[in-house]
N, C-alpha and C positions, 0 to 999 in steps of 0.2 A: 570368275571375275570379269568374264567379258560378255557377260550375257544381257542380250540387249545391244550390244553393241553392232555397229555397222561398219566394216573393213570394204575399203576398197582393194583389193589385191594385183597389185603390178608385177606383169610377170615376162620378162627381159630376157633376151636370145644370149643362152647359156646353155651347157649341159648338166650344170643344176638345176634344169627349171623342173626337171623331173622329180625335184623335192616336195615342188607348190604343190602336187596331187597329197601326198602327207598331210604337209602345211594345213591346209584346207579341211580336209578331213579332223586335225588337232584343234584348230581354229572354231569349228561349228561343234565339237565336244564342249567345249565351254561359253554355247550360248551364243556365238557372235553371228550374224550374217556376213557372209563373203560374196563380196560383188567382183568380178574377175574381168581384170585389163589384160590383153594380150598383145605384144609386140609382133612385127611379122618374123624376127627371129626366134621368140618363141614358141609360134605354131611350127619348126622346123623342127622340134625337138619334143614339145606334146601337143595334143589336140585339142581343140576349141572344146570336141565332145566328151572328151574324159573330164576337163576343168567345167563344165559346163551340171555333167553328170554328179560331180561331187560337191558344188557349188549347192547344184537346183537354184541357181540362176541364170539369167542371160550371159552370156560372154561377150565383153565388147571389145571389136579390134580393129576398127572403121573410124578414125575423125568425119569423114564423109559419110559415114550411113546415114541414108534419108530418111531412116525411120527414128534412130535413134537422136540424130540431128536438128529433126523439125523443130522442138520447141529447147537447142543449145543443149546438149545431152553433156557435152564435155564439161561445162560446168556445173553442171548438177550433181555427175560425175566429183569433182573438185570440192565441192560446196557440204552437199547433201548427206555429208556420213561423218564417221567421228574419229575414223584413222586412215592413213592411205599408206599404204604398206608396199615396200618393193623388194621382189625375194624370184630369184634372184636379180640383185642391183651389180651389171657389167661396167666396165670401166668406159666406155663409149656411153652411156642411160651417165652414167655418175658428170663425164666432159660438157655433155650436153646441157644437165642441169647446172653446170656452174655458169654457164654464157647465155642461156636460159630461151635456147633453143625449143622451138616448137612447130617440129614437122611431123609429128604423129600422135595419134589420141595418148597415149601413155607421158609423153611428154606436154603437150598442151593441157593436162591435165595436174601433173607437178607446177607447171607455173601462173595456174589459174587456182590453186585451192591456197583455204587460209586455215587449215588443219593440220594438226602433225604430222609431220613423215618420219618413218621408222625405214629406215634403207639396210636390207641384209648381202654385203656384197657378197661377188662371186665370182673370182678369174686366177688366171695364171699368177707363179708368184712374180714374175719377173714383170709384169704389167702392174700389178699391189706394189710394186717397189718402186716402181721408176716415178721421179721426180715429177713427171706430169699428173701422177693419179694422188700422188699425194698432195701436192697443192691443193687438187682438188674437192681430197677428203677435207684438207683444213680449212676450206673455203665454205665446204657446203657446213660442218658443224658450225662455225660461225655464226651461218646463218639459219641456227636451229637445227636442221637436221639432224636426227638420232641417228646411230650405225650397235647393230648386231654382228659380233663379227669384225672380219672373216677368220675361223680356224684354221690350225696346221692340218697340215696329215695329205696323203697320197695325191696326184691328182688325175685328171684324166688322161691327162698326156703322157704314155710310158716316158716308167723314169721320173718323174716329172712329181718334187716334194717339195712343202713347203708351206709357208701362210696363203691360204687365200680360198680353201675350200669355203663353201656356205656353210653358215650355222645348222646348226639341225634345229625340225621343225618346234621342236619340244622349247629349246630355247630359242629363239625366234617367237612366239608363242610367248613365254616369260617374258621378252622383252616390250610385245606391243601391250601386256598388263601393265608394264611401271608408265610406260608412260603415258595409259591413259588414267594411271592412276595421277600421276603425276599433273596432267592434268587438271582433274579434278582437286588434287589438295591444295592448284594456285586458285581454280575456281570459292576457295571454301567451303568444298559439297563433302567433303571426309568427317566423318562423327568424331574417328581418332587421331585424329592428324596430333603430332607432339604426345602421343599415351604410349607407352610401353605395357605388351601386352605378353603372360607368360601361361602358355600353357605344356601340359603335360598327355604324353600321351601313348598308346601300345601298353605292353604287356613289360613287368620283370622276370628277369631271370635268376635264381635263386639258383646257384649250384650245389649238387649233392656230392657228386665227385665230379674229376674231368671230363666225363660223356653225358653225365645226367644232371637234371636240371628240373625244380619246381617252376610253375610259370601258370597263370588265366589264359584264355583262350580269345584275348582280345587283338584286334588286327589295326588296330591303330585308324580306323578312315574316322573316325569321329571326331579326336583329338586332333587329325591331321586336315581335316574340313575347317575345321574353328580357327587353325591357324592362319589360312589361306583366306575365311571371311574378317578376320583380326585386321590383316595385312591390308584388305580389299579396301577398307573401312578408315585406312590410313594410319594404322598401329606398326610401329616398330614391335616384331614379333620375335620372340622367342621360345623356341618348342624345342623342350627338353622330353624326348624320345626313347622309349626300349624297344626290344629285337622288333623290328614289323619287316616286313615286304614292299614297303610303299616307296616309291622315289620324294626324296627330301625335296619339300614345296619350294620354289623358288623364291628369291626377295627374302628368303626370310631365316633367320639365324640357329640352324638345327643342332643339338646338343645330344650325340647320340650316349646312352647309358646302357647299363645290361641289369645290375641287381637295385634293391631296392633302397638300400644304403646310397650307393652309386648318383638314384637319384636326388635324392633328400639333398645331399652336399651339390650337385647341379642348380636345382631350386634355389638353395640360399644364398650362393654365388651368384647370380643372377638377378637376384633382387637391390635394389624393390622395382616394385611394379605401380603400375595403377590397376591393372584386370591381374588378377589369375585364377587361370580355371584349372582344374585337377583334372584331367579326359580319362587318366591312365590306370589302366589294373593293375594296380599292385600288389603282389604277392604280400598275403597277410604273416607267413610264414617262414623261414631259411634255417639252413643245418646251424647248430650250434657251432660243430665244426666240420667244415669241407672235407670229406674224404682226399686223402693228396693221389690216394691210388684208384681206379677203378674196381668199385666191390664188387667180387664174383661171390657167385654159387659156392655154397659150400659143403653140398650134397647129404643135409638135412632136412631139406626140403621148405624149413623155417626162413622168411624174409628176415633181411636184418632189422636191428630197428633202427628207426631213423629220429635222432635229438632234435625238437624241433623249438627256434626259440621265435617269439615275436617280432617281426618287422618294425621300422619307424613307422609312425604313423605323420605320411608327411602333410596332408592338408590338417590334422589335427596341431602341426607341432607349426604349421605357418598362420593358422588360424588365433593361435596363441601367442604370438609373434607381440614383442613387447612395441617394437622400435620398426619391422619392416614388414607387420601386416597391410597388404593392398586396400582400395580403398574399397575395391568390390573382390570380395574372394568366392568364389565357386567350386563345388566339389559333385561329381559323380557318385548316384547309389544303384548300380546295378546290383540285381536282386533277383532271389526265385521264388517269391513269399512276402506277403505280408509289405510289401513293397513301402505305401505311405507312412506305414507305424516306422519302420526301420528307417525311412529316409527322412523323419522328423525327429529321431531321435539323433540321426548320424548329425544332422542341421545344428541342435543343440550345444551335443558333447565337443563339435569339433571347430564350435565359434564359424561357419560359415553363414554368411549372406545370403545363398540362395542354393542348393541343391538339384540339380538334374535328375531324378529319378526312374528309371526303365528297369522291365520286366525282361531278364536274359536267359528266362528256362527255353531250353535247346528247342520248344513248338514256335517259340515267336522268329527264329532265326536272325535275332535280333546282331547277339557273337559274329562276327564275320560276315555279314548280309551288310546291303547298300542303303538301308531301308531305318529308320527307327520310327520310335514310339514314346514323345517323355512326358513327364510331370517334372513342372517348374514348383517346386515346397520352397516358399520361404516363410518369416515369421506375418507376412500378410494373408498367407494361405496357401492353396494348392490352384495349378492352372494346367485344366488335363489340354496336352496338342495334339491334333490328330497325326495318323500316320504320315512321315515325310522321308525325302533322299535324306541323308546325314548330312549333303552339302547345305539344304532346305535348312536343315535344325540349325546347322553352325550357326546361317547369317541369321536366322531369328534371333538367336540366342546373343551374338554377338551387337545385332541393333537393341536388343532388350539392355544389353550391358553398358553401350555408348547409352542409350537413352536415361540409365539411371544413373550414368555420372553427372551427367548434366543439367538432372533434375527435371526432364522433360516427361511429364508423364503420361504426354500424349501417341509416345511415337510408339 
């Protein structure tokens, strides 16, 4: 979600600043360039050349550098990017911006840009508390400024607990999304601004008894991509989830479930929608009746046998939806065979819009790999995509989605 984008990163004499080398490194994970301002408080704590090194850009810490200065570096600095971010933001950086003080590049820099600021503070709690920093705080949201932060928990000072740690990178990171998402949806540059968007996603779990469990071999990053380009895109998101491994996407409204039943009543709770896509393997399959014990061996050497009855069939039974079918519904046909015949029949039987179709015999390492391969089947035809990240597929798939609500059939 932030790819493309250009961060200026303020980094302020704290013993948080030691997070910024993270920060930075999270930051360029998703696309953004990180241009890095240094305080001379916080060269006391990291180095121009570690932030420099994880940046792979210049590091500026001079109002005076003559090279950076020749043609007003500090407002270019200010001007020329699309977030200015301060992580860690101390309570002496927070004073100074309310009286708008400008005796160092980090400062002359806040009071010459006309871009957002996202401010992550970072100090003692006794300094978070006192009446002068709070003024402060209410002074600078006032005046726009965002705040991240600051959390509880330990601090450097033995002994010493309370509100005011720095956010962690990860959220810090979620925060500078919304609001350059935010942004853009005052800009009117969001395809989904006002659409609720619902997908599904990971694998169910079908229990056999209490230790054992039927389940697909699906890891959720697919389901869990779309939600994040849904959101990116300006969709109120909702992603109803079984078991995966993945940290629940920020911004956005996660519904964790386990069996396939489980989901189905998630889904319909939930609706309506304008989009929903189906990402998720669902177990075609579950016990008739749950073992309540765990079935051992019973030195026969015979398995037991296992009742097995059919699943809901939940993109079929929303697809059929009298009163809260979506306006675009989508469904998933992963496959080991015969791929297009099966995913034009599933298209048919199960009243969907348009069908995602991928090949998931265990050569393509398509199950759990970062990587897919689809065909878009609707009743217009077939559209083979070439190979792409899953994050690649979401936003296609999700601009493809925006673009046919809209009736734009050019985008």
């Amino acid at each position: 979600m932030l790819n493309g984008k250009e961060i200026v990163l303020i980094i302020s004499g704290g013993i948080a600043a030691y997070k910024s080398l993270d920060l930075i490194r999270r930051l360029k994970e998703r696309g953004a360039r990180v241009v890095p301002v240094m305080t001379s408080g916080a060269r006391k704590f990291v180095t121009p050349l570690a932030v420099g090194a994880l940046a792979a850009e210049k590091v500026f810490t001079d109002l005076f550098d003559r090279e950076a200065e020749h043609d007003v570096g500090h407002i270019r600095l200010a001007r020329d990017h699309d977030l200015i971010l301060i992580a860690p933001t101390t309570a002496n950086l927070m004073a100074k911006m309310v009286h708008g003080i400008a005796d160092d590049l980090a400062t002359a820099v806040l009071l010459a840009t006309d871009k957002p600021v996202l401010a992550a503070p970072a100090m003692n709690p006794k300094m978070w508390q006192n009446p002068a920093t709070v003024r402060n705080l209410e002074t600078l949201q006032k005046r726009g400024i965002r705040f991240v932060g600051p959390a509880s928990g330990e601090m450097a000072e033995k002994g010493e607990a309370g509100v005011g740690r720095m956010s962690e990178p990860l959220e810090i990171v979620a925060a500078a999304e919304a609001v350059l998402r935010d942004q853009r949806a005052e800009a009117g540059e969001l395809p989904l601004a006002g659409r609720h968007v619902l997908i599904t996603s990971g694998p169910t779990h079908e229990p056999i008894d209490p230790v054992r469990y039927i389940a697909n071999r699906s890891s959720g990053k697919q389901g869990h991509a779309l939600a994040e380009a849904a959101y990116a895109a300006g969709a109120r998101v909702t992603l109803v989830s079984g078991p995966v491994e993945l940290p629940d996407p920020a911004n956005i409204t996660v519904v964790p479930v386990e069996s396939a039943a489980d989901m189905l009543k998630a889904v319909e709770s939930h609706l309506p929608a304008d989009i929903v896509i189906m990402a998720a393997a669902v177990a075609d399959w579950r016990m008739a009746s749950e073992g309540a014990q765990k079935i051992k061996k019973d030195g026969s050497g015979k398995p037991p046998a296992l009742n097995l009855i059919e699943n809901p069939d939940i993109l079929a039974t929303i697809g059929h939806h009298t009163s809260l079918r979506p306006d675009l519904l989508i469904g998933f046909a992963a496959e080991t065979q015969n791929l297009l015949q099966n995913a034009r029949s599933k298209l048919e039987r199960k009243k969907a819009d348009w069908i995602i179709a991928n090949d998931v015999s265990p050569e393509t390492g398509i199950m759990g790999g970062d990587a897919n391969t689809v065909r878009l089947v609707s009743k217009d035809g077939v559209e083979d995509w070439p190979q792409m990240d899953k994050t690649d597929v979401a936003r296609q798939i999700i601009a493809r989605a925006a673009a046919a609500l809209t009736g734009d059939k050019g985008s």
